[in-house]
N, CA and C of each residue as an Amber inpcrd file, in Angstrom:
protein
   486
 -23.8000000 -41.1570000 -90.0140000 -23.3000000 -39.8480000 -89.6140000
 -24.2490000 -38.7820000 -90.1690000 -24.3470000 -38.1660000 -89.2410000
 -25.7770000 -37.1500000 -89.7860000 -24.2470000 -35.8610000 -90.1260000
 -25.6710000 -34.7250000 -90.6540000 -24.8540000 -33.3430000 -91.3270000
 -24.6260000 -32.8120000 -89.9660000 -25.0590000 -32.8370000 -88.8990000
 -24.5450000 -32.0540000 -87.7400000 -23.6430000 -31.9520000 -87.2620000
 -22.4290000 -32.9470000 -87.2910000 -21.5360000 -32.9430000 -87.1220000
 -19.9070000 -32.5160000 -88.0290000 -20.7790000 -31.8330000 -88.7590000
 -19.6510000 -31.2790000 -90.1340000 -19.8980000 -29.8660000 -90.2360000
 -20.6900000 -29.3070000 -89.2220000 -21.2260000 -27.8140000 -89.2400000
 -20.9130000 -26.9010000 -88.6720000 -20.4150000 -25.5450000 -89.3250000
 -19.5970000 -24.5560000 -88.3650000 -19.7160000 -24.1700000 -87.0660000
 -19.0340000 -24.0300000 -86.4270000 -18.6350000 -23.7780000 -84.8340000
 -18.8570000 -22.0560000 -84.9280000 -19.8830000 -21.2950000 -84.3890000
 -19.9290000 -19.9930000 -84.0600000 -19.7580000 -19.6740000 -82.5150000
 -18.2430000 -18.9570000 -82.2550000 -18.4620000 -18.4700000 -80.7480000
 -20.1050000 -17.5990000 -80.2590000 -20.4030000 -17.8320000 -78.9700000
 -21.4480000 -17.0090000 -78.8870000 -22.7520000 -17.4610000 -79.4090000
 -22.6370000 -18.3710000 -80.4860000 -24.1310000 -18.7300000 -80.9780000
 -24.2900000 -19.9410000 -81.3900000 -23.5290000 -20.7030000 -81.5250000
 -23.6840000 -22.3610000 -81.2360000 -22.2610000 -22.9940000 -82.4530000
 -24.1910000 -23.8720000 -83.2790000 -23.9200000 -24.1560000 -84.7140000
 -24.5110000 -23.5930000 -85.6720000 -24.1510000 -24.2200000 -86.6840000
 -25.1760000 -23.5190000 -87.4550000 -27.1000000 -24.2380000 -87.1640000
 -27.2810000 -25.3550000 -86.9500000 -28.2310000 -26.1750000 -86.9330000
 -28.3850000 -25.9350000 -85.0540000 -27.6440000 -25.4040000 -83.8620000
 -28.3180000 -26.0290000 -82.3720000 -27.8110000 -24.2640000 -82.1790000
 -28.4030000 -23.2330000 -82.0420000 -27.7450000 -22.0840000 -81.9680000
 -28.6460000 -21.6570000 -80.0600000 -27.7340000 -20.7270000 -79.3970000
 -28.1900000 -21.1470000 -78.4520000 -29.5230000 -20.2100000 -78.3470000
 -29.7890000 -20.4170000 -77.1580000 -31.3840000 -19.9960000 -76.6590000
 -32.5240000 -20.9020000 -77.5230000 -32.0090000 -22.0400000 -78.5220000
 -33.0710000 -23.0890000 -78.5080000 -33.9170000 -23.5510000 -77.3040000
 -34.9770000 -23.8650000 -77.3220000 -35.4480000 -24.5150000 -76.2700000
 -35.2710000 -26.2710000 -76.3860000 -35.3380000 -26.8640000 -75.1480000
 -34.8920000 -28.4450000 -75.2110000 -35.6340000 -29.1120000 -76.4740000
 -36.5110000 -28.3450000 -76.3400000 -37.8490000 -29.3940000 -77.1410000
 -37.9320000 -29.2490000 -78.2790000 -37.4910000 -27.8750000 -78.6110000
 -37.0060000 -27.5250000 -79.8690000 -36.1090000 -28.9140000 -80.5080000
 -34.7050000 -28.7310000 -79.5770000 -33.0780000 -29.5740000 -80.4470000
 -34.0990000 -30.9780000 -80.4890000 -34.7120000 -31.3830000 -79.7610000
 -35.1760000 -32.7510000 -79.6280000 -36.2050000 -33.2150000 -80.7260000
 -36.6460000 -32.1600000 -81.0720000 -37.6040000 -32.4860000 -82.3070000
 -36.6240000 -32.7660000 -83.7170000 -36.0200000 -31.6940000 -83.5570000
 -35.4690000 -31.9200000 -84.7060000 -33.9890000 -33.1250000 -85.1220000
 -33.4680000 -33.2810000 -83.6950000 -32.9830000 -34.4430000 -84.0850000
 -33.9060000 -35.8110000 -84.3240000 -35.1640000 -35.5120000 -83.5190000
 -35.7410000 -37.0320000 -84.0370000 -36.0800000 -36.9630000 -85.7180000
 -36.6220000 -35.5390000 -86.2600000 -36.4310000 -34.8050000 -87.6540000
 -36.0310000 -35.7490000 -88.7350000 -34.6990000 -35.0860000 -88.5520000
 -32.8960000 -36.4800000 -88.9660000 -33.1940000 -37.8300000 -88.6850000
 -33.9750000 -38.1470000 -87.7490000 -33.4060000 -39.7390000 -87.3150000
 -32.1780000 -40.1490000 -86.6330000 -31.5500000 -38.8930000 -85.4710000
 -30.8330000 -39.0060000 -85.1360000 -30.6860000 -39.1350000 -83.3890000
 -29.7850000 -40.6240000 -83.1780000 -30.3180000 -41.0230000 -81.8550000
 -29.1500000 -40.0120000 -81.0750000 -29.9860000 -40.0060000 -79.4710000
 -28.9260000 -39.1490000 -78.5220000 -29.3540000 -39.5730000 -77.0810000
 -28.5390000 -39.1590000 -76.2290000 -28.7920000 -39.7260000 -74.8320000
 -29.0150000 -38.5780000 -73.7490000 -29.9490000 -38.7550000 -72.9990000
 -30.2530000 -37.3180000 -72.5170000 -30.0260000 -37.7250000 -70.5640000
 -29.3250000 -36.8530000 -70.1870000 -29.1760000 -37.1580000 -68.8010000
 -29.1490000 -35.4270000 -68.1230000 -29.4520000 -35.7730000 -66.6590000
 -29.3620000 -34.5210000 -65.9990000 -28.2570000 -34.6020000 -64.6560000
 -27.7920000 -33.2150000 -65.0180000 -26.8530000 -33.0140000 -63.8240000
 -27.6990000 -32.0130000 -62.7280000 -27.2890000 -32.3350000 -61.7830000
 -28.1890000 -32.0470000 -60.6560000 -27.5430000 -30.6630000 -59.8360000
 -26.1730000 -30.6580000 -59.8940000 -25.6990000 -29.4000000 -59.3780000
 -26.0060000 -29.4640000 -57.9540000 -25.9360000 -30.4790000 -57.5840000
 -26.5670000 -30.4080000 -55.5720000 -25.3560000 -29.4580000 -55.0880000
 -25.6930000 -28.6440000 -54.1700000 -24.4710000 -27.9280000 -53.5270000
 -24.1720000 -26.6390000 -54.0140000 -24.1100000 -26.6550000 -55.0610000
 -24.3770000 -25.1310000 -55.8240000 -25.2050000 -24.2910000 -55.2120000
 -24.9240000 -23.0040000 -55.5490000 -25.9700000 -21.9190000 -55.1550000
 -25.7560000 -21.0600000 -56.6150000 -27.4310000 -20.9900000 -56.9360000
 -28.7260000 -21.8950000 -56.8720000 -28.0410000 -23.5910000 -57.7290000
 -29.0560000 -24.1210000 -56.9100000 -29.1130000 -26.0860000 -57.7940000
 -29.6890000 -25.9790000 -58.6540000 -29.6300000 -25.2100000 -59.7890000
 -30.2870000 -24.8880000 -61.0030000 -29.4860000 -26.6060000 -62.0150000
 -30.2350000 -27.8170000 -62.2050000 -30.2310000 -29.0140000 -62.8500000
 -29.8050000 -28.6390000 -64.2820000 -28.8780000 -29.3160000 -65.0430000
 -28.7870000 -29.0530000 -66.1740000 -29.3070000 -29.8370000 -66.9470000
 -29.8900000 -30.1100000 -68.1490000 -29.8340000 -31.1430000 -69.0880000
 -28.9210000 -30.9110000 -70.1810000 -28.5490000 -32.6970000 -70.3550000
 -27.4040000 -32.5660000 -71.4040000 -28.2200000 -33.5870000 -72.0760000
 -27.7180000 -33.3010000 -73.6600000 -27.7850000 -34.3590000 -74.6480000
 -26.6130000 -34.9640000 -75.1210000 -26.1630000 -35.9250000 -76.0300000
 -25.0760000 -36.5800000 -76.4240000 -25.4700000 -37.1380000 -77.4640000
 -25.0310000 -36.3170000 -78.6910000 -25.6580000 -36.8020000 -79.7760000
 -24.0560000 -37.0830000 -80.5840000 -23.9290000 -38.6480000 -81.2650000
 -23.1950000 -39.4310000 -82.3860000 -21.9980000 -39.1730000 -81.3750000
 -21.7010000 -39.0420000 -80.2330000 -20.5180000 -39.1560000 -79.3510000
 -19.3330000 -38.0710000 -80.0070000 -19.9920000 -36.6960000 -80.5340000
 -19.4700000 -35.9440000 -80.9360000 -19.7890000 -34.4220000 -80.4590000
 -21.2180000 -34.4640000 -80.3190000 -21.8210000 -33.1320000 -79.8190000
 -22.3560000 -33.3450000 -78.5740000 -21.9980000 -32.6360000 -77.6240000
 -22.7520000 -32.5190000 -76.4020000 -23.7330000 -30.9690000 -76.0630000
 -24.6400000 -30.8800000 -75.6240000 -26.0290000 -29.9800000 -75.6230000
 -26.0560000 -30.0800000 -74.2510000 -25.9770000 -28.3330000 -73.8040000
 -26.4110000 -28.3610000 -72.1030000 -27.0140000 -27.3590000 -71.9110000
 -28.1210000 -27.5020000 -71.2250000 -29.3260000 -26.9020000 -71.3520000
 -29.5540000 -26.0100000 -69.4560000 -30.2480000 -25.3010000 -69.6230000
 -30.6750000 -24.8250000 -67.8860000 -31.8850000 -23.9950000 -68.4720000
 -32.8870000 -24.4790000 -67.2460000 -34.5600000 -23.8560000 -67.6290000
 -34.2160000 -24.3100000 -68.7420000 -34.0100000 -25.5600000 -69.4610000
 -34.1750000 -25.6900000 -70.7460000 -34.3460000 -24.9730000 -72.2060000
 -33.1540000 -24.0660000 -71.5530000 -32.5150000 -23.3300000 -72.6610000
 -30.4470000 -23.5260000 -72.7610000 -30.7460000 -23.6870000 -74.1920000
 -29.5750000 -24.2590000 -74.7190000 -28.5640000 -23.1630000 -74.7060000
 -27.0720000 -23.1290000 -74.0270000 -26.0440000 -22.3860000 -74.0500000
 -25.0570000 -22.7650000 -73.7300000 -24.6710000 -24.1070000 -74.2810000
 -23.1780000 -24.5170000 -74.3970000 -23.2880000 -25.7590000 -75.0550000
 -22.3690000 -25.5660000 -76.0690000 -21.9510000 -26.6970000 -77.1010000
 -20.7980000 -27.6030000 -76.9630000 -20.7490000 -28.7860000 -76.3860000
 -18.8380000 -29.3830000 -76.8930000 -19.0050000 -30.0670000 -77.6430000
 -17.9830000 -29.5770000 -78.8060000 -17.9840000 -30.9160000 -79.9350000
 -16.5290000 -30.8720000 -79.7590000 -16.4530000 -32.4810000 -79.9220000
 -15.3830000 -33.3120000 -79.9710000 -15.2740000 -34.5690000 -80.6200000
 -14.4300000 -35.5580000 -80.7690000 -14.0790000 -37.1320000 -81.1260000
 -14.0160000 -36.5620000 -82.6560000 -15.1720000 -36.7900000 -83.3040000
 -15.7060000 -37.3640000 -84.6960000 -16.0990000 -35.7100000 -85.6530000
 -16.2630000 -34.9170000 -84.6930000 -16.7130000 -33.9550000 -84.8880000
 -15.8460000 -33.2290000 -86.2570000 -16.1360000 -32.6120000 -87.0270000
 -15.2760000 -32.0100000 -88.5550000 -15.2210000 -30.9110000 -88.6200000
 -16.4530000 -29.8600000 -87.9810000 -16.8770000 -27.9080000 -88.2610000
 -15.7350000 -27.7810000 -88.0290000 -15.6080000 -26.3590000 -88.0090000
 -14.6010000 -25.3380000 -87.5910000 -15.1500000 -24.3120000 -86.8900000
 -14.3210000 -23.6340000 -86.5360000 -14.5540000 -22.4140000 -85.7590000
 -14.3630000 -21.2980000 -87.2370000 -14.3260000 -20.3650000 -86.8580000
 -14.1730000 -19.3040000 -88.0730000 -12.9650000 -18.6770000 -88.9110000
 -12.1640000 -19.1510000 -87.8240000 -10.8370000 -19.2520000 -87.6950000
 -10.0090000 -19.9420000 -88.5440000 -10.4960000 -21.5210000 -88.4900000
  -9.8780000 -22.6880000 -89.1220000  -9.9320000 -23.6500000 -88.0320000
 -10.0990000 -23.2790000 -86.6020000  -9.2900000 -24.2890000 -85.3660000
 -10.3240000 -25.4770000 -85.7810000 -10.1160000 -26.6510000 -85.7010000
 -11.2600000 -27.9600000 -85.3940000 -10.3170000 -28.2780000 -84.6340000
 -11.3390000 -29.6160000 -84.3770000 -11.3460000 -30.8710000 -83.3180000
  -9.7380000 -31.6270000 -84.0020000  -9.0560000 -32.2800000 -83.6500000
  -7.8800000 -33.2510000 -84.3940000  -6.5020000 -32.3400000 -84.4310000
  -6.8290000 -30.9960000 -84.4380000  -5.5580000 -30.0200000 -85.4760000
  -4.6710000 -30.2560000 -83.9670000  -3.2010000 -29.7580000 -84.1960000
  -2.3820000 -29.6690000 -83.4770000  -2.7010000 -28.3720000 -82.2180000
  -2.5990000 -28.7030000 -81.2260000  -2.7050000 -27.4630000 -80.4010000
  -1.2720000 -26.2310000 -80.7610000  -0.1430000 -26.6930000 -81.1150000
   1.0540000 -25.5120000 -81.2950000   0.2450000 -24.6550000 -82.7490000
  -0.5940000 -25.3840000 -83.9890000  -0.7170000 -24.8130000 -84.9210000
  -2.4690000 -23.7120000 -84.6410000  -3.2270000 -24.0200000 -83.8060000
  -4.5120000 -23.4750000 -83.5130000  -3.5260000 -22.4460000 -82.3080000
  -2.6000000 -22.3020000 -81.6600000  -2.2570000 -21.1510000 -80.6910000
  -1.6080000 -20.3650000 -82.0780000  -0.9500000 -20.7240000 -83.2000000
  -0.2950000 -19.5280000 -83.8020000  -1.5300000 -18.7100000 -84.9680000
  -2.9070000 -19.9020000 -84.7830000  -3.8540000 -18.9710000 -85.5120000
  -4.4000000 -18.0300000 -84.5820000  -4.4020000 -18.3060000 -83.2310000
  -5.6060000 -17.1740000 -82.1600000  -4.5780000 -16.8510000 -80.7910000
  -3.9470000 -15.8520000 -81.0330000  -3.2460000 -15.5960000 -79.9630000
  -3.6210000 -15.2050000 -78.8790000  -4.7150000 -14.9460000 -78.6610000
  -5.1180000 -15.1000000 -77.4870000  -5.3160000 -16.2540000 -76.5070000
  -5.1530000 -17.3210000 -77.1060000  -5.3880000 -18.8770000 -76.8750000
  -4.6400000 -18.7950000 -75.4700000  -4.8610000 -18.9950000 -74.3360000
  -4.2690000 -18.8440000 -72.7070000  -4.2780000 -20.4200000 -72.0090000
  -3.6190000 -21.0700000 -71.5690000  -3.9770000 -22.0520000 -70.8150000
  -4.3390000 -21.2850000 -69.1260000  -5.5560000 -22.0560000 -68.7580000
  -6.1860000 -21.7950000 -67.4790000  -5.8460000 -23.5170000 -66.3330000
  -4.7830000 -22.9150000 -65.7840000  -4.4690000 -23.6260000 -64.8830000
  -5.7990000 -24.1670000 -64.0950000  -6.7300000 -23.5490000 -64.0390000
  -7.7480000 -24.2800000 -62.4410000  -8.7750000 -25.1960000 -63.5160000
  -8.9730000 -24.9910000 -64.9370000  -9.8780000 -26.0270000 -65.7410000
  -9.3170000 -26.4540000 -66.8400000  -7.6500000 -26.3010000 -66.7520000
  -7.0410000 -27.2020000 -67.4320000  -7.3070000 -27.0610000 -68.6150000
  -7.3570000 -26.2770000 -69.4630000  -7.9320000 -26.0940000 -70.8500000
  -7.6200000 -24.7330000 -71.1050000  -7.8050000 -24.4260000 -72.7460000
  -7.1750000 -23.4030000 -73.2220000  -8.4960000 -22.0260000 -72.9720000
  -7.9950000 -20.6890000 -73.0660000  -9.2840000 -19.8350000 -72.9270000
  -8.7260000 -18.7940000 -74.0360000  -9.7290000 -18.4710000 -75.1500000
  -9.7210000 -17.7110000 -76.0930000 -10.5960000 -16.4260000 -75.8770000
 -10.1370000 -15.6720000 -75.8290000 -10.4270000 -14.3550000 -76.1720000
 -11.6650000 -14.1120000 -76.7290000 -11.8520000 -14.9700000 -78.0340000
 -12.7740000 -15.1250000 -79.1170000 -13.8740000 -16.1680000 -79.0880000
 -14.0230000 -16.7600000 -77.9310000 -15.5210000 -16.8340000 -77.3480000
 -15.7180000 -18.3260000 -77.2320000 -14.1700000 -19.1870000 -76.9590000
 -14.1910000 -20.4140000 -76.8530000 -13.3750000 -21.0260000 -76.0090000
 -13.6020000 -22.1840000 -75.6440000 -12.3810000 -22.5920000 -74.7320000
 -11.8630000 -24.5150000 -75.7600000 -10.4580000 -24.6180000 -75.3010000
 -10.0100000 -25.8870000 -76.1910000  -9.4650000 -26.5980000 -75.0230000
  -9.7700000 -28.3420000 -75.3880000  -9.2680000 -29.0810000 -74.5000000
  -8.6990000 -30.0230000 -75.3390000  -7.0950000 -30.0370000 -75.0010000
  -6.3040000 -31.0720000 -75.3960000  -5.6080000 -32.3360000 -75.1540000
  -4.9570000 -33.1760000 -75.8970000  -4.7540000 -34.1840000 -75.3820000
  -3.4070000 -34.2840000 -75.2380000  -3.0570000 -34.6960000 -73.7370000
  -1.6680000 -34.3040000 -73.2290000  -0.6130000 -35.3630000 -74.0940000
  -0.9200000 -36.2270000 -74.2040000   0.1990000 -37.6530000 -75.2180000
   0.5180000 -36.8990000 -76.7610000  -0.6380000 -36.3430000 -77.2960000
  -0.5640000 -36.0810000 -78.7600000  -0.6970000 -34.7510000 -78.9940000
  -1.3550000 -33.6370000 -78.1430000  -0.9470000 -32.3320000 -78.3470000
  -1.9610000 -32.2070000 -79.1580000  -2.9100000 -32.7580000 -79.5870000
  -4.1570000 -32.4950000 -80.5240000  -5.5320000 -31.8080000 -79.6800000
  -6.0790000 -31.1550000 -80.2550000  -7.5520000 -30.4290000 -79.9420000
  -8.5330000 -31.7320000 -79.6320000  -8.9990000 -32.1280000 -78.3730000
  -9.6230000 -32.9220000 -78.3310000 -11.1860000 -32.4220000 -78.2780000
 -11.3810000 -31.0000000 -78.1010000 -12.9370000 -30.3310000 -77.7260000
 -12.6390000 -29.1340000 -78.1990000 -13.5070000 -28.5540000 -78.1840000
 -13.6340000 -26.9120000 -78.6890000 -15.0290000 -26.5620000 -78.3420000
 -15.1550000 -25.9720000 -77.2880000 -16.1450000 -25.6440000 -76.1010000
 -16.6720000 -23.8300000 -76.2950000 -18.0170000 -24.0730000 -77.1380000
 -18.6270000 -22.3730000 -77.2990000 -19.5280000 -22.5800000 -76.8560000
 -20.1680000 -21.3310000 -76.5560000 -21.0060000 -20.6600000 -74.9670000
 -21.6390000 -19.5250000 -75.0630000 -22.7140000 -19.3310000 -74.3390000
 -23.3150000 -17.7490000 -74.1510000 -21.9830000 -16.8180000 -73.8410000
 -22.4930000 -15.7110000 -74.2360000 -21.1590000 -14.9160000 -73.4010000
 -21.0680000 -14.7660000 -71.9860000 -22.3890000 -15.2210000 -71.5270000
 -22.5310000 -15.1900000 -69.5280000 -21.4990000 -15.9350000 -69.0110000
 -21.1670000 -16.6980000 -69.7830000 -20.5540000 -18.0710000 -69.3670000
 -18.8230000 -17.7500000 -69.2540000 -18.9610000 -16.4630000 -69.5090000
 -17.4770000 -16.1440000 -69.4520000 -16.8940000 -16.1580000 -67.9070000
 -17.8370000 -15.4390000 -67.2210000 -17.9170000 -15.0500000 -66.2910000
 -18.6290000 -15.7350000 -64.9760000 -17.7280000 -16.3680000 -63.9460000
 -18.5030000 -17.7710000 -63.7770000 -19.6770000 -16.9070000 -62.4590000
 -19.0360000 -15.9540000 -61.7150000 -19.6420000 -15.3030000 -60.6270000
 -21.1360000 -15.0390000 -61.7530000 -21.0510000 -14.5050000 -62.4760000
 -22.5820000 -13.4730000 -63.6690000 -23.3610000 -14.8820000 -63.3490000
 -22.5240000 -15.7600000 -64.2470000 -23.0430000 -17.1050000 -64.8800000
 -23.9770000 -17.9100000 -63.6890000 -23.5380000 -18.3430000 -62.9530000
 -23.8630000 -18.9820000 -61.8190000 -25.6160000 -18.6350000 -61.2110000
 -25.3530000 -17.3220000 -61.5190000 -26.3090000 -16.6450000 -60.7780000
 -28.0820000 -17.1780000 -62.1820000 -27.6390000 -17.5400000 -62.7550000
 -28.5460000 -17.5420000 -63.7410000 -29.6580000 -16.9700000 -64.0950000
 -29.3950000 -15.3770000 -63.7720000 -30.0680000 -14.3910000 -64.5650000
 -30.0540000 -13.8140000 -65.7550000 -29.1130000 -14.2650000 -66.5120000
 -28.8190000 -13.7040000 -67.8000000 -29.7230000 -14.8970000 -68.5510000
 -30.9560000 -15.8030000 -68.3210000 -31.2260000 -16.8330000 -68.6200000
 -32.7480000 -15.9180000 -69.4520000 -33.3110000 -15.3980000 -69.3100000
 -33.8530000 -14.5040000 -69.9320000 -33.4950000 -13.5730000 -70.9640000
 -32.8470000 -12.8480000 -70.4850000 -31.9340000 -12.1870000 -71.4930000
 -31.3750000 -12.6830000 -72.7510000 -31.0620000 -13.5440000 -72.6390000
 -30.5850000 -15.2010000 -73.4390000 -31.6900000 -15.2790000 -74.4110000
 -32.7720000 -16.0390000 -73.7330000 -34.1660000 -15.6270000 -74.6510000
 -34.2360000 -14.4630000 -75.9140000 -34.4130000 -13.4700000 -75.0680000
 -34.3890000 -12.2280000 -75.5580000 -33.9490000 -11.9730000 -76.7200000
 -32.4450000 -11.9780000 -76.3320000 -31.0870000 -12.0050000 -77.7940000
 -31.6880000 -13.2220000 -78.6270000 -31.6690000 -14.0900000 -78.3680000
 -31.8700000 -15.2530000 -79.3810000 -33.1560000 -15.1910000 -80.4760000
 -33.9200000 -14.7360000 -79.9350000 -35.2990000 -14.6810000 -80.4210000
 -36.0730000 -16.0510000 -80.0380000 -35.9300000 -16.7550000 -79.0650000
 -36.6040000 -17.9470000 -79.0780000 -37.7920000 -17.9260000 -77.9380000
């Protein structure tokens, strides 16, 4: 188990160690760094407008890395995963006890998952009521019409310093 997976959850800017506007080649160096193995696949987005391909990584079946123009802006950690958000919410906690820390916490009927106010979205598990993901993002990503369009993909750059 590497340290990456025990590392705070920042809405808006990753982790502390994969923060976004990394470039691919960047996260990839440095997990080989660690000695830490991961699986890299691409989603193709056929049908979309634009088919802008994503790359994802899958690193210790806890962190997932998704990339466009191979820049990094969305994190899911889940399973094994330990950080927190800033809050307190992790991966495992009860979903009734993470809605009475962030009241903004909304369930979104069309993606089935919770939407926070505070710059994250949570996916739970319907049998046990536990946080199975905790999903942070550029702020483009709020907005799927902005998002889609993938012009804020520069800008991204920009803010990040990368």
């Amino acid at each position: 188990m590497s340290r990456f997976i025990t590392e705070s959850i920042v809405p808006y800017k990753g982790t502390e160690s994969f923060r976004f506007g990394m470039r691919l080649d960047e996260v990839k160096s440095l997990l080989k760094e660690e000695h830490v193995a991961f699986d890299q696949m691409t989603e193709s987005h056929n049908g979309c407008t634009p088919e802008v391909p994503w790359i994802v990584l899958r690193i210790e079946d806890s962190i997932t890395l998704c990339f466009v123009e191979g820049i990094l802006f969305e994190a899911v950690l889940e399973n094994r995963y330990e950080g927190h958000l800033p809050n307190g919410i992790a991966v495992g906690m009860k979903m009734k006890d993470a809605a009475e820390i962030d009241a903004t916490l909304q369930y979104d009927d069309e993606e089935e998952d919770y939407v926070s106010d505070n710059g994250y979205w949570i996916e739970d598990d319907l049998e046990n009521y536990q946080i199975e993901s905790i999903t942070v993002f550029v702020p483009e990503a709020s907005d799927g019409e902005t998002f889609f369009r993938y012009d804020w993909i520069q800008e991204c750059i920009n803010r990040y310093g990368k």
